[in-house]
mmCIF file of the protein (N, C-alpha, C, O) and its ligand, coordinates in Angstrom:
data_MODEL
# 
_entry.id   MODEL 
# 
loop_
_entity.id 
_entity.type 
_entity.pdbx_number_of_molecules 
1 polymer     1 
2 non-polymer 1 
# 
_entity_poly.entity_id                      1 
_entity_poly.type                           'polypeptide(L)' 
_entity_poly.nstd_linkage                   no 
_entity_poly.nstd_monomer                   no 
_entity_poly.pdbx_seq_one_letter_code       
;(UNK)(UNK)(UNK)(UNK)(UNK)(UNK)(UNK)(UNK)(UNK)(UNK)(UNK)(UNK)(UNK)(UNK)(UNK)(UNK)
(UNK)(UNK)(UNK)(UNK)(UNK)(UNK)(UNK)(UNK)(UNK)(UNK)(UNK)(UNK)(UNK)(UNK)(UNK)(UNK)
(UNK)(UNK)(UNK)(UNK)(UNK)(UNK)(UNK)(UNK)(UNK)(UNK)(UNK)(UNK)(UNK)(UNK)(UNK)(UNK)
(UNK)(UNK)(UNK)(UNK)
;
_entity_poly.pdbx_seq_one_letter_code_can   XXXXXXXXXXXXXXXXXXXXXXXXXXXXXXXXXXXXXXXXXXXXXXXXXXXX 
_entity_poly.pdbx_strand_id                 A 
# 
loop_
_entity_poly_seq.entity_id 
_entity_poly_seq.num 
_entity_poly_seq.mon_id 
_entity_poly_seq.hetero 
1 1  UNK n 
1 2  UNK n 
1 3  UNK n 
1 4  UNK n 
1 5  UNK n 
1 6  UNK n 
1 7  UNK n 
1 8  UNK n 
1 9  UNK n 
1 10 UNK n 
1 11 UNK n 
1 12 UNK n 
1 13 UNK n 
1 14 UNK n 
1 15 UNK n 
1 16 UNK n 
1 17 UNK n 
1 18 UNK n 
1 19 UNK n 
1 20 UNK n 
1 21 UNK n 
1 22 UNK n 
1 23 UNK n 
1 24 UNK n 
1 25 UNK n 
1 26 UNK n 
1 27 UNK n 
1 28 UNK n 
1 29 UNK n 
1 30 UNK n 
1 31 UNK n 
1 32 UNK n 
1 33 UNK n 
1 34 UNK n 
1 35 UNK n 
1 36 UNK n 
1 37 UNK n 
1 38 UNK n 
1 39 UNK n 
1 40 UNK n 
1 41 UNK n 
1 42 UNK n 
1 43 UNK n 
1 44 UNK n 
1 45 UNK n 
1 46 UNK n 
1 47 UNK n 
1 48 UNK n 
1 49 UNK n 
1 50 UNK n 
1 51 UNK n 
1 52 UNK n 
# 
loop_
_struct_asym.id 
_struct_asym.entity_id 
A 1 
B 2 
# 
loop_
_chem_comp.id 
_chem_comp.type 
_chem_comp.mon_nstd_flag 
UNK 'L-peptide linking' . 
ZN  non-polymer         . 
# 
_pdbx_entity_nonpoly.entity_id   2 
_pdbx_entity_nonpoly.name        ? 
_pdbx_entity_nonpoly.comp_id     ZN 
# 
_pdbx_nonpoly_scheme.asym_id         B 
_pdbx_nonpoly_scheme.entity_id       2 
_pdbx_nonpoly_scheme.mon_id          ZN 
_pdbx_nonpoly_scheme.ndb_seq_num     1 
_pdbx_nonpoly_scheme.pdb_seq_num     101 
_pdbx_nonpoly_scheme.auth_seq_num    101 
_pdbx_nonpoly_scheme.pdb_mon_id      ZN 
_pdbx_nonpoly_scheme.auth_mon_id     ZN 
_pdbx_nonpoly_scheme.pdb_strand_id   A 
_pdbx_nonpoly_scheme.pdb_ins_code    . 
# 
loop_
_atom_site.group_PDB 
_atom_site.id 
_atom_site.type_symbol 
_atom_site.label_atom_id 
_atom_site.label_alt_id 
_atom_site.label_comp_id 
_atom_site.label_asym_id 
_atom_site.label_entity_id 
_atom_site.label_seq_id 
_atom_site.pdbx_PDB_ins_code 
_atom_site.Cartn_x 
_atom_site.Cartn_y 
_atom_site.Cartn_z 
_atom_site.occupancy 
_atom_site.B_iso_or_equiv 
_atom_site.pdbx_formal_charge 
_atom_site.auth_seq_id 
_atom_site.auth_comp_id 
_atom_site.auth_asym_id 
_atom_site.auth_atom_id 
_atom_site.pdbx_PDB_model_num 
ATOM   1   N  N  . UNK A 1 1  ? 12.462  -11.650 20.116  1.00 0.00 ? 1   UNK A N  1 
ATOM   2   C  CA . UNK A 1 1  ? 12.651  -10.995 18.815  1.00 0.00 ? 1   UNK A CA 1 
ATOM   3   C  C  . UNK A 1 1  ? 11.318  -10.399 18.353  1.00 0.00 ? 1   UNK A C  1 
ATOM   4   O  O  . UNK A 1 1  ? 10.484  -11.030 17.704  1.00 0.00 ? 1   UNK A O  1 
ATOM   5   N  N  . UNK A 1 2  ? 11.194  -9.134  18.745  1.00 0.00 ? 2   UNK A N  1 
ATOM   6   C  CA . UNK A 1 2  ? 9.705   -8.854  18.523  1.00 0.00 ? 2   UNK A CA 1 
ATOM   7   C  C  . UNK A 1 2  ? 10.282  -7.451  17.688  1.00 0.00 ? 2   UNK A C  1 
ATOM   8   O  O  . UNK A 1 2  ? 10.145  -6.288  18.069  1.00 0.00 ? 2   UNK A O  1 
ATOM   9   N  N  . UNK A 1 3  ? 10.979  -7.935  16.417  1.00 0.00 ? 3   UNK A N  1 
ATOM   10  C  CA . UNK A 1 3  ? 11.120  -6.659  15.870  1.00 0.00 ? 3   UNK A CA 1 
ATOM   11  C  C  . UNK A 1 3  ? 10.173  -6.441  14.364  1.00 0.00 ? 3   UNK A C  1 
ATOM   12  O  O  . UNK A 1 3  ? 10.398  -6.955  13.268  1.00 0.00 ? 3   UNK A O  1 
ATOM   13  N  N  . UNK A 1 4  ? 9.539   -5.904  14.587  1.00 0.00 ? 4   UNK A N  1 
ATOM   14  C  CA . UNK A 1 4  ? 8.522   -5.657  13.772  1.00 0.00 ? 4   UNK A CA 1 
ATOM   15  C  C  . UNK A 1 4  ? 8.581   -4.477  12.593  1.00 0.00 ? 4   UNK A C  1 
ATOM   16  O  O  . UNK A 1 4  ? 8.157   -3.336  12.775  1.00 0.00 ? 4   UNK A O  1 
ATOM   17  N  N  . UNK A 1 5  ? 9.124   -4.907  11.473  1.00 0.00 ? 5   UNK A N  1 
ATOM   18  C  CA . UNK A 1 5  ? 9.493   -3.572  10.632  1.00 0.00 ? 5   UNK A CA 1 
ATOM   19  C  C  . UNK A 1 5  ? 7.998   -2.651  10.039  1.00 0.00 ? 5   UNK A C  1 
ATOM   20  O  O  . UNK A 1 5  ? 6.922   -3.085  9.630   1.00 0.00 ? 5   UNK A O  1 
ATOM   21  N  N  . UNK A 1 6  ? 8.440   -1.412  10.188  1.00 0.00 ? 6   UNK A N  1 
ATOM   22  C  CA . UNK A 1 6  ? 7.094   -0.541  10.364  1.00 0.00 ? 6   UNK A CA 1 
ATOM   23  C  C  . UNK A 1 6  ? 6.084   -0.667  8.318   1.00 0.00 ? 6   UNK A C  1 
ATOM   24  O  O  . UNK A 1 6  ? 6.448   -0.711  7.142   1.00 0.00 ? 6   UNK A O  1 
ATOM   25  N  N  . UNK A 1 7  ? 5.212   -0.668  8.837   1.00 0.00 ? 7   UNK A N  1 
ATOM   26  C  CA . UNK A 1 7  ? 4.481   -0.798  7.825   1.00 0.00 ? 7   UNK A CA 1 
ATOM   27  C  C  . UNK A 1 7  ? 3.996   0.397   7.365   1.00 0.00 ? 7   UNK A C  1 
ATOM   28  O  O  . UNK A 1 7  ? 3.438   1.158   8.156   1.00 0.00 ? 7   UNK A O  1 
ATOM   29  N  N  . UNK A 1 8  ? 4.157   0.764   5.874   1.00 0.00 ? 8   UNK A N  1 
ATOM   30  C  CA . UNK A 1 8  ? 3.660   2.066   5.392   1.00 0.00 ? 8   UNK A CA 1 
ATOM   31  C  C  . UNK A 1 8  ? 3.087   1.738   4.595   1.00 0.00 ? 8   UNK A C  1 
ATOM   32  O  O  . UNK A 1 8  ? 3.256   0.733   3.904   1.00 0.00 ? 8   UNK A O  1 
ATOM   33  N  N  . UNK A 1 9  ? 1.843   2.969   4.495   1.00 0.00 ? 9   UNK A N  1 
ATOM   34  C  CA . UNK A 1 9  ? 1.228   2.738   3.165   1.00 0.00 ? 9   UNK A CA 1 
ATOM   35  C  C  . UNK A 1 9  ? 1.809   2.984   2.196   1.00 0.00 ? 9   UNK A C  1 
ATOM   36  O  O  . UNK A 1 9  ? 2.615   3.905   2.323   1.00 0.00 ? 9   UNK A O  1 
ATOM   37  N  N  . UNK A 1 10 ? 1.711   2.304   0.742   1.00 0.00 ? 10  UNK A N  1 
ATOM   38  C  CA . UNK A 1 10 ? 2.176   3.198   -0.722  1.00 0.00 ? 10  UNK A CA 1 
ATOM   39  C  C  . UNK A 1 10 ? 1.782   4.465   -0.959  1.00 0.00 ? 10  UNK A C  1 
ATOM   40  O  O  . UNK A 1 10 ? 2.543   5.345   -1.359  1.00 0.00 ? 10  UNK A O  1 
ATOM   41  N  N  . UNK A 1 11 ? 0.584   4.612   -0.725  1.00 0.00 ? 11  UNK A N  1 
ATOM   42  C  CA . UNK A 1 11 ? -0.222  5.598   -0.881  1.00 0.00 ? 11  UNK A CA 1 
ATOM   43  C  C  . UNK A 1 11 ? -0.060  6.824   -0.544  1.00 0.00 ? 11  UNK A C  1 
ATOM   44  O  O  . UNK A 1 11 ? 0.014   7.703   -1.403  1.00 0.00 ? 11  UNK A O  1 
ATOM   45  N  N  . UNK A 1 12 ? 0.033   7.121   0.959   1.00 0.00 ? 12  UNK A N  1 
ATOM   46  C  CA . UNK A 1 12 ? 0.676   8.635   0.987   1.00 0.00 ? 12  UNK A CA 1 
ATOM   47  C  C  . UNK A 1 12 ? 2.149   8.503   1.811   1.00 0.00 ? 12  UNK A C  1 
ATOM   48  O  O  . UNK A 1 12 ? 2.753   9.459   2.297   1.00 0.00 ? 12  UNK A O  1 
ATOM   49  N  N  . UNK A 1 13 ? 2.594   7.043   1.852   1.00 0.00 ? 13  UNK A N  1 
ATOM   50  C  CA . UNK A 1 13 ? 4.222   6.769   2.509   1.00 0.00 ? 13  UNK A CA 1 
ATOM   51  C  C  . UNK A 1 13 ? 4.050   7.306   4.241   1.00 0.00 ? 13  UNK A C  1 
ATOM   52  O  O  . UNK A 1 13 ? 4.978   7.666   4.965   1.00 0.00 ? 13  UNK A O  1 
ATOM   53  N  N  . UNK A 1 14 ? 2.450   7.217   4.642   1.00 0.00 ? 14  UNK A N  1 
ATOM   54  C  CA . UNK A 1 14 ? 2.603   7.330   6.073   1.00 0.00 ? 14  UNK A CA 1 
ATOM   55  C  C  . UNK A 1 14 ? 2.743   6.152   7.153   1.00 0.00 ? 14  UNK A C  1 
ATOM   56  O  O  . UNK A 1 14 ? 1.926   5.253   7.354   1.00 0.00 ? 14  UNK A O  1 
ATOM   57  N  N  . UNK A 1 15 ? 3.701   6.318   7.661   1.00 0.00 ? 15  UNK A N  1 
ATOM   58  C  CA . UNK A 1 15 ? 3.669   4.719   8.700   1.00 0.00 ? 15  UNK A CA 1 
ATOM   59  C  C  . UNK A 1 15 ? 2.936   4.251   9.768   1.00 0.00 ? 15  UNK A C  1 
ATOM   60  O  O  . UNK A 1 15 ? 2.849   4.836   10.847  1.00 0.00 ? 15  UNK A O  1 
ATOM   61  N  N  . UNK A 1 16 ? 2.402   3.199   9.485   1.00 0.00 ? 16  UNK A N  1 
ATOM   62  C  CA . UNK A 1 16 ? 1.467   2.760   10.709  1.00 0.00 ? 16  UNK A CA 1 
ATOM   63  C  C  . UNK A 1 16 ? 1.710   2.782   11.890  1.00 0.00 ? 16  UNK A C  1 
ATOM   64  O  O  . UNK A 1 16 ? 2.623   2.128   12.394  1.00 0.00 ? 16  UNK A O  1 
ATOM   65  N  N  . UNK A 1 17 ? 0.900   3.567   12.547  1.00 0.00 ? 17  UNK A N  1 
ATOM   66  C  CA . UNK A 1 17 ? 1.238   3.509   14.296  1.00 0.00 ? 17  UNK A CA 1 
ATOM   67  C  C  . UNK A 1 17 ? 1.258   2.483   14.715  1.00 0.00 ? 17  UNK A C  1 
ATOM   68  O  O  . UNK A 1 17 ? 0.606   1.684   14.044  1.00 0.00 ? 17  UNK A O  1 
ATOM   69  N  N  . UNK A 1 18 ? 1.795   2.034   15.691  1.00 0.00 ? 18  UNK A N  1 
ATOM   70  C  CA . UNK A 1 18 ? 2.512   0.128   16.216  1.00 0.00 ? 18  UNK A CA 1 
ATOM   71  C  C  . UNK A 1 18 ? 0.254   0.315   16.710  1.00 0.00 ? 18  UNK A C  1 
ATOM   72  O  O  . UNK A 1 18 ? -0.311  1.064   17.508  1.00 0.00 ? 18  UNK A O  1 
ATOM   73  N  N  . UNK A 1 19 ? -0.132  -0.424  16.055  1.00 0.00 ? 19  UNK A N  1 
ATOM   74  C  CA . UNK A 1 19 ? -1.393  -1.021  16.375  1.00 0.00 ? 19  UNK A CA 1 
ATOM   75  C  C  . UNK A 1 19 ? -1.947  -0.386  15.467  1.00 0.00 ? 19  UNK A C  1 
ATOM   76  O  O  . UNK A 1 19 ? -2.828  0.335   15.934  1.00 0.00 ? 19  UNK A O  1 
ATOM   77  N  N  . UNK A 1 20 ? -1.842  -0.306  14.309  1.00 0.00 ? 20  UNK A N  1 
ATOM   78  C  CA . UNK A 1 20 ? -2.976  0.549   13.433  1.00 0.00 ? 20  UNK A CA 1 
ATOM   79  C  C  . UNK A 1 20 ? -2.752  -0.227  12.302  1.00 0.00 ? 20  UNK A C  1 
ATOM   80  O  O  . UNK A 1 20 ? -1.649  -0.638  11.938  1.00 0.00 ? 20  UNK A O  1 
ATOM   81  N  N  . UNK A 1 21 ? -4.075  -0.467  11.619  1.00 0.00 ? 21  UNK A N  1 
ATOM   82  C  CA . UNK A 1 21 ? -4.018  -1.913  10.846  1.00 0.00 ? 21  UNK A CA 1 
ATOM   83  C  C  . UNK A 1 21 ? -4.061  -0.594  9.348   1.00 0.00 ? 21  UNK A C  1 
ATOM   84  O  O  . UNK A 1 21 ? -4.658  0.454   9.102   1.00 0.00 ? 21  UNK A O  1 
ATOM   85  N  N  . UNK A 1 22 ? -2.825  -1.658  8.544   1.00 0.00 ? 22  UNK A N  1 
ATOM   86  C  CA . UNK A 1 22 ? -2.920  -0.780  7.209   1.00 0.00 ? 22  UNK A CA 1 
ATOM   87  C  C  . UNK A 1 22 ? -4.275  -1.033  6.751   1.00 0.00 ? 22  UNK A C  1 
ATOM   88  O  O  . UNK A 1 22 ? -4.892  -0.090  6.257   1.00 0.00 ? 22  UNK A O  1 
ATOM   89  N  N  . UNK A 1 23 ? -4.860  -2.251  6.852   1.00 0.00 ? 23  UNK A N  1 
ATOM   90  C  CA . UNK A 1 23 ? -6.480  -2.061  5.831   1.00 0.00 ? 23  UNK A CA 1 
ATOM   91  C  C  . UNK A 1 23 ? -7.244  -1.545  6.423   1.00 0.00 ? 23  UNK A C  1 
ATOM   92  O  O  . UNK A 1 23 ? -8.353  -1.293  5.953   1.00 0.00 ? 23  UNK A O  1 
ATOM   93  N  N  . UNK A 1 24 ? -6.825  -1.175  7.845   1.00 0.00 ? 24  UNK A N  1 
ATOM   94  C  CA . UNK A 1 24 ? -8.236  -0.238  8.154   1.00 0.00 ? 24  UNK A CA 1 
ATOM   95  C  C  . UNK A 1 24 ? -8.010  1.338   7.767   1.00 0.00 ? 24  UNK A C  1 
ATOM   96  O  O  . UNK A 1 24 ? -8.917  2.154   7.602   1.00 0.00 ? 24  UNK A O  1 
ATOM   97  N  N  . UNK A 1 25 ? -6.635  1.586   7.661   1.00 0.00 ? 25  UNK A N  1 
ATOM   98  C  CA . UNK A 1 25 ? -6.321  3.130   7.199   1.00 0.00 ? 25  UNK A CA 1 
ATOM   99  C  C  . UNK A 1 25 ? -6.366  3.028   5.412   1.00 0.00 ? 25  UNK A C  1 
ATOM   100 O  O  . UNK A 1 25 ? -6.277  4.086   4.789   1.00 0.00 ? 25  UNK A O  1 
ATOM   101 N  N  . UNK A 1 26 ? -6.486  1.912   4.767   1.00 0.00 ? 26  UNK A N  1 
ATOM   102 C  CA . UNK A 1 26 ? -6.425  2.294   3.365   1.00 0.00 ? 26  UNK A CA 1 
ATOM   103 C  C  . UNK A 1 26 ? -8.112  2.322   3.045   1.00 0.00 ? 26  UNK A C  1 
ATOM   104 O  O  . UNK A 1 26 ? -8.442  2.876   1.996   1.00 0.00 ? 26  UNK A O  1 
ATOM   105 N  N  . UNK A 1 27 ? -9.196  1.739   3.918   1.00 0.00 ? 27  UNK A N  1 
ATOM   106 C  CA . UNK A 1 27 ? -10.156 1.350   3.991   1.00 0.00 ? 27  UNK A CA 1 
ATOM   107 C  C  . UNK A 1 27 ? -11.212 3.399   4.493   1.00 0.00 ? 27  UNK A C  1 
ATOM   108 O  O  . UNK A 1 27 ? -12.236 3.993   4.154   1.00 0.00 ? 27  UNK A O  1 
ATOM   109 N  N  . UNK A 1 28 ? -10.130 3.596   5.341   1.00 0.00 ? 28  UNK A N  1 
ATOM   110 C  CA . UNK A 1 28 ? -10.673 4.948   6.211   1.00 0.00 ? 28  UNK A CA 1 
ATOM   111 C  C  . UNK A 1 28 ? -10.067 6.317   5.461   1.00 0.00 ? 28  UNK A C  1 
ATOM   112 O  O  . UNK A 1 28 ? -10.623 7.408   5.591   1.00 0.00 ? 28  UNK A O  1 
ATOM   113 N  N  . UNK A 1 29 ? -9.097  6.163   4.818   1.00 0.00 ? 29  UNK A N  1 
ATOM   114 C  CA . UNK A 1 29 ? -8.085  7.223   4.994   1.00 0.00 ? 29  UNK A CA 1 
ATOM   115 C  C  . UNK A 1 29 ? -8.240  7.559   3.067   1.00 0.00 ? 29  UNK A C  1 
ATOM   116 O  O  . UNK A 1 29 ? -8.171  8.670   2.542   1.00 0.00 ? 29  UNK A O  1 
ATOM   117 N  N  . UNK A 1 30 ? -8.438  6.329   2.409   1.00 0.00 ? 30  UNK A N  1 
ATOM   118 C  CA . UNK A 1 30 ? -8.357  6.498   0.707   1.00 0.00 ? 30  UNK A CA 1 
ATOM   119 C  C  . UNK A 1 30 ? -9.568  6.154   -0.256  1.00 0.00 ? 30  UNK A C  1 
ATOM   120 O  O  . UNK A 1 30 ? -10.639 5.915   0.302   1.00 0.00 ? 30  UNK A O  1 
ATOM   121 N  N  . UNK A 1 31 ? -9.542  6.126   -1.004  1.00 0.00 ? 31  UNK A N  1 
ATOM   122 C  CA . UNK A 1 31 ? -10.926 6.278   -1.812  1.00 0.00 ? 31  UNK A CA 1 
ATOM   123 C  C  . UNK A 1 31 ? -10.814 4.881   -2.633  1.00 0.00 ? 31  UNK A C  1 
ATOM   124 O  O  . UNK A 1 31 ? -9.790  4.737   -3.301  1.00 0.00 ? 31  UNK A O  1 
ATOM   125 N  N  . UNK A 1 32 ? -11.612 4.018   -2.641  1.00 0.00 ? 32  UNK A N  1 
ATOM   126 C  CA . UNK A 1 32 ? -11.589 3.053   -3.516  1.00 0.00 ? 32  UNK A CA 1 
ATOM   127 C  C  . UNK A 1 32 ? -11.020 3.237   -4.455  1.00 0.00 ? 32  UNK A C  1 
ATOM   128 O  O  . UNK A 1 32 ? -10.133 2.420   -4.701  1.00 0.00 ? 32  UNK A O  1 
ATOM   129 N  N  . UNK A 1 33 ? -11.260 4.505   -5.545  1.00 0.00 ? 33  UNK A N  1 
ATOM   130 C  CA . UNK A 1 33 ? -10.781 4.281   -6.534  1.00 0.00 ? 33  UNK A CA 1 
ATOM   131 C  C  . UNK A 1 33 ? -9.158  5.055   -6.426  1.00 0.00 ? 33  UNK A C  1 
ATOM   132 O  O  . UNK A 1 33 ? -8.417  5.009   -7.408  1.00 0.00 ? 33  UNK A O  1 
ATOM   133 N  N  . UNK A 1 34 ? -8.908  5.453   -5.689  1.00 0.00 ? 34  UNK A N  1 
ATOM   134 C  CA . UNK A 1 34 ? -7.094  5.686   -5.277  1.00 0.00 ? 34  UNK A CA 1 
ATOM   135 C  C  . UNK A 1 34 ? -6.444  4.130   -4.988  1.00 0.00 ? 34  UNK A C  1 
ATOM   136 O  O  . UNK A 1 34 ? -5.249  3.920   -4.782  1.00 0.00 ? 34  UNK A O  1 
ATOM   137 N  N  . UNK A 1 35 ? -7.198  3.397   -5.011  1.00 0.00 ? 35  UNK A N  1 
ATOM   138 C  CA . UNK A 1 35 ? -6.578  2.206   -4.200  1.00 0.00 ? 35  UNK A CA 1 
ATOM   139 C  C  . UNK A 1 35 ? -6.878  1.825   -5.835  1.00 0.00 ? 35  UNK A C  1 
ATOM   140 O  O  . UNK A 1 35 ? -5.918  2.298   -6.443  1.00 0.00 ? 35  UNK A O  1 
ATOM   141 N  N  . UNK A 1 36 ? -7.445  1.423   -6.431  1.00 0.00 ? 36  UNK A N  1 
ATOM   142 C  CA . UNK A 1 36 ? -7.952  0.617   -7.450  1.00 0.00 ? 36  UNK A CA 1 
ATOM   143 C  C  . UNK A 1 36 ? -6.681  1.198   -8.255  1.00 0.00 ? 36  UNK A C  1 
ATOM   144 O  O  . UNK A 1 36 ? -5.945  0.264   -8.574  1.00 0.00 ? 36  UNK A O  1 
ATOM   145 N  N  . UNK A 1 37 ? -6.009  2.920   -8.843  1.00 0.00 ? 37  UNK A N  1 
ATOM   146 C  CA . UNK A 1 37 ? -5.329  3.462   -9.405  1.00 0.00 ? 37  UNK A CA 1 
ATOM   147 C  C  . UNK A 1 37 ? -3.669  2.949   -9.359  1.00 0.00 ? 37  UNK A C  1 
ATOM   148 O  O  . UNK A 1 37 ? -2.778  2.790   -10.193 1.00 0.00 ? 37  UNK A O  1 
ATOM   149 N  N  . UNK A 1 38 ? -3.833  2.776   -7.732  1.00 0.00 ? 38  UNK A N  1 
ATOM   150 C  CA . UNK A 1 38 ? -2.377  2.555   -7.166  1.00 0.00 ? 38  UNK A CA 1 
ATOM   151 C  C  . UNK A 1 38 ? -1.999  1.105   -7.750  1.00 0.00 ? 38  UNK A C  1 
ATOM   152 O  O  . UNK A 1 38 ? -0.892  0.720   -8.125  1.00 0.00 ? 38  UNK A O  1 
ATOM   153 N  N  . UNK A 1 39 ? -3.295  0.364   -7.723  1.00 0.00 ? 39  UNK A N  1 
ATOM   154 C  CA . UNK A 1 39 ? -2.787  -1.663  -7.524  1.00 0.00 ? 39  UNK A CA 1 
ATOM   155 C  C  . UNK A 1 39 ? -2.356  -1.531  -9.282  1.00 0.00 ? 39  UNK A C  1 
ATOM   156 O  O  . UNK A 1 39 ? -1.315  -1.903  -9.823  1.00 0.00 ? 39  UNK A O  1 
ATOM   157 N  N  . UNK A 1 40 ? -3.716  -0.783  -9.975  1.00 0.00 ? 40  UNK A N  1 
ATOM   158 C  CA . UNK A 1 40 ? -3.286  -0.795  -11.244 1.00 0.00 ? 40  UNK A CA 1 
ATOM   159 C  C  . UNK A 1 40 ? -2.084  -0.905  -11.886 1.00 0.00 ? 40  UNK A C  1 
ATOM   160 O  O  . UNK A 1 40 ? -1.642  -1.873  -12.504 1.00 0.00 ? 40  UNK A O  1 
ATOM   161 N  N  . UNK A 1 41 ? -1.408  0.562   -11.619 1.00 0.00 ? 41  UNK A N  1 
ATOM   162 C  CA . UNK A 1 41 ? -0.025  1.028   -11.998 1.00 0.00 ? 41  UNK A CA 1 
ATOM   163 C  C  . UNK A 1 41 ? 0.597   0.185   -11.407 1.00 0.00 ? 41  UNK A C  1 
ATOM   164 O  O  . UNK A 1 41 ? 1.586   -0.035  -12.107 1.00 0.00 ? 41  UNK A O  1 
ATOM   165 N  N  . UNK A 1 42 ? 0.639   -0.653  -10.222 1.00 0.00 ? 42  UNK A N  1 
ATOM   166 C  CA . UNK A 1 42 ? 1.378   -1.702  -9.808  1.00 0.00 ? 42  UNK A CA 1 
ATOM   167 C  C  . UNK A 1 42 ? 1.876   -2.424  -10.419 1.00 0.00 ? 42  UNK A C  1 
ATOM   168 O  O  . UNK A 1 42 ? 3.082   -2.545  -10.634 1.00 0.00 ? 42  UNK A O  1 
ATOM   169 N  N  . UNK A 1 43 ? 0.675   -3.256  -10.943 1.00 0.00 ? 43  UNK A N  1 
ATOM   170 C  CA . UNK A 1 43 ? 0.425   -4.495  -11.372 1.00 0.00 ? 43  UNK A CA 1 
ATOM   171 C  C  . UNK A 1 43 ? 1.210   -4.418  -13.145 1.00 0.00 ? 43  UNK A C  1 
ATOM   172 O  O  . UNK A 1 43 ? 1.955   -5.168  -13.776 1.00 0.00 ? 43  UNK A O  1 
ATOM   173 N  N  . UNK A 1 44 ? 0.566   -3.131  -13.415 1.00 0.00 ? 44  UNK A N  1 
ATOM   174 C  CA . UNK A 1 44 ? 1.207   -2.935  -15.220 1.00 0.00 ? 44  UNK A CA 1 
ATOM   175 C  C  . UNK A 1 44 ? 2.324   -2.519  -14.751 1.00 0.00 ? 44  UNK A C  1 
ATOM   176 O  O  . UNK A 1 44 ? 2.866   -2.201  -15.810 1.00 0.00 ? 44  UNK A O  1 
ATOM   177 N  N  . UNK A 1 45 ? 3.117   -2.272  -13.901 1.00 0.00 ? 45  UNK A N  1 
ATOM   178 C  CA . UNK A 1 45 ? 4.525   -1.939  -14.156 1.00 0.00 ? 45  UNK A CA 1 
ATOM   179 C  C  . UNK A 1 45 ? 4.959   -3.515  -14.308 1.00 0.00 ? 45  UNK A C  1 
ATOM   180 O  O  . UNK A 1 45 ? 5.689   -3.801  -15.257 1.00 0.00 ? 45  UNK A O  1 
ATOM   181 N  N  . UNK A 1 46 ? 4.580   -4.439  -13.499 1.00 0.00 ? 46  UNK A N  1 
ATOM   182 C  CA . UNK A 1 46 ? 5.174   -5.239  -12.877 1.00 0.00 ? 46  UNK A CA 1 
ATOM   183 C  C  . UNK A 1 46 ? 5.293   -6.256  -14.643 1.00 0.00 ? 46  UNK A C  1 
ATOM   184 O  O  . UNK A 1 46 ? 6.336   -6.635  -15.176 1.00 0.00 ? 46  UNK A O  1 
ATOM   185 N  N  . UNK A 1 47 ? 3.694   -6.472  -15.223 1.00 0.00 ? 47  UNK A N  1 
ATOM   186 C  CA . UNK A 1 47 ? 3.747   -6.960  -16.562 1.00 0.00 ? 47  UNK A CA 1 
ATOM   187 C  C  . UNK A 1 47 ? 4.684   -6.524  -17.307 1.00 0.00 ? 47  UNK A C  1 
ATOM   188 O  O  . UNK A 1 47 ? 5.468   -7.312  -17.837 1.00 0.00 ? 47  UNK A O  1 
ATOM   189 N  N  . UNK A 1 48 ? 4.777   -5.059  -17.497 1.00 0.00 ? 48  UNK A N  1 
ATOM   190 C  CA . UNK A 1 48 ? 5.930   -4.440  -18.580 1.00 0.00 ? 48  UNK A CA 1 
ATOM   191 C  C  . UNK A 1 48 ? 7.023   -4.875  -17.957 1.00 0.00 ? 48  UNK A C  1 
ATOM   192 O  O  . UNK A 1 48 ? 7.772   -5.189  -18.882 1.00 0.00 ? 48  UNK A O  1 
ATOM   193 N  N  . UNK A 1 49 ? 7.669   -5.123  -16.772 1.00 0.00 ? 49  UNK A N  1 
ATOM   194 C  CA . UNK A 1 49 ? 8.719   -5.182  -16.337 1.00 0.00 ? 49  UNK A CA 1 
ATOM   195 C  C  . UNK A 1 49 ? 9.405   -6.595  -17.133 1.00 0.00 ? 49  UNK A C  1 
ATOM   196 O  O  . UNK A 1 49 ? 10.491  -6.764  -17.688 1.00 0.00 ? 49  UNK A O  1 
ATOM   197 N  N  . UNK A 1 50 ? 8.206   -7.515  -16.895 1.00 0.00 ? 50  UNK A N  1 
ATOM   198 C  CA . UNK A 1 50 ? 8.180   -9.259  -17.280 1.00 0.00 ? 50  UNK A CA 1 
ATOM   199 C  C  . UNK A 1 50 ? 8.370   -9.021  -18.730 1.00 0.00 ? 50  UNK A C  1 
ATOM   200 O  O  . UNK A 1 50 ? 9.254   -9.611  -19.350 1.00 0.00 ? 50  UNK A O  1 
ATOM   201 N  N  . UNK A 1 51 ? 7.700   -8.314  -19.194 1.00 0.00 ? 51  UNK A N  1 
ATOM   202 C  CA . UNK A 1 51 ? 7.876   -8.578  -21.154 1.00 0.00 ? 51  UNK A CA 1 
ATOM   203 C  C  . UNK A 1 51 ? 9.079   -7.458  -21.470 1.00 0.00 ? 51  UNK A C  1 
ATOM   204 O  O  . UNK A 1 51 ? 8.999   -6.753  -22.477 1.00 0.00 ? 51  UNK A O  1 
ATOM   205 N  N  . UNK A 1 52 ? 9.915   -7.373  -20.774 1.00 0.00 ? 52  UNK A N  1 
ATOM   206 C  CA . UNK A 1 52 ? 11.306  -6.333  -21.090 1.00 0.00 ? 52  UNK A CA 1 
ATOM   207 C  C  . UNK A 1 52 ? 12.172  -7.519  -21.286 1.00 0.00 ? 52  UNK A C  1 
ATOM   208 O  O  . UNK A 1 52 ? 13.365  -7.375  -21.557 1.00 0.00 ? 52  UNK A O  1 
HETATM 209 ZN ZN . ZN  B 2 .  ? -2.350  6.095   3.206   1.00 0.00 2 101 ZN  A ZN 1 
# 
């Protein structure tokens, strides 16, 4: 059972090639502060979601 569901980034929804590590493409590929923007809006959706 080596089924391995493909991993994409949030970021631009591109899927990891079978051996390509997402933190080394969010690390190579995005800007700290795109990553810092993305977790943000994450994270406050996720609070507003909780206090609804
Ligand atoms: Zn990406």
């Amino acid at each position: 059972m080596a089924t391995t569901s493909p991993i994409y980034c949030h970021l631009c929804n591109e899927t990891m090639a079978p051996g390509e590590d997402l933190e080394h493409h969010l690390v190579y590929s995005h800007k700290p502060r795109e990553l810092a923007t993305e977790l943000a809006s994450e994270w406050e959706a996720e609070e507003l979601g909780d206090a609804m």
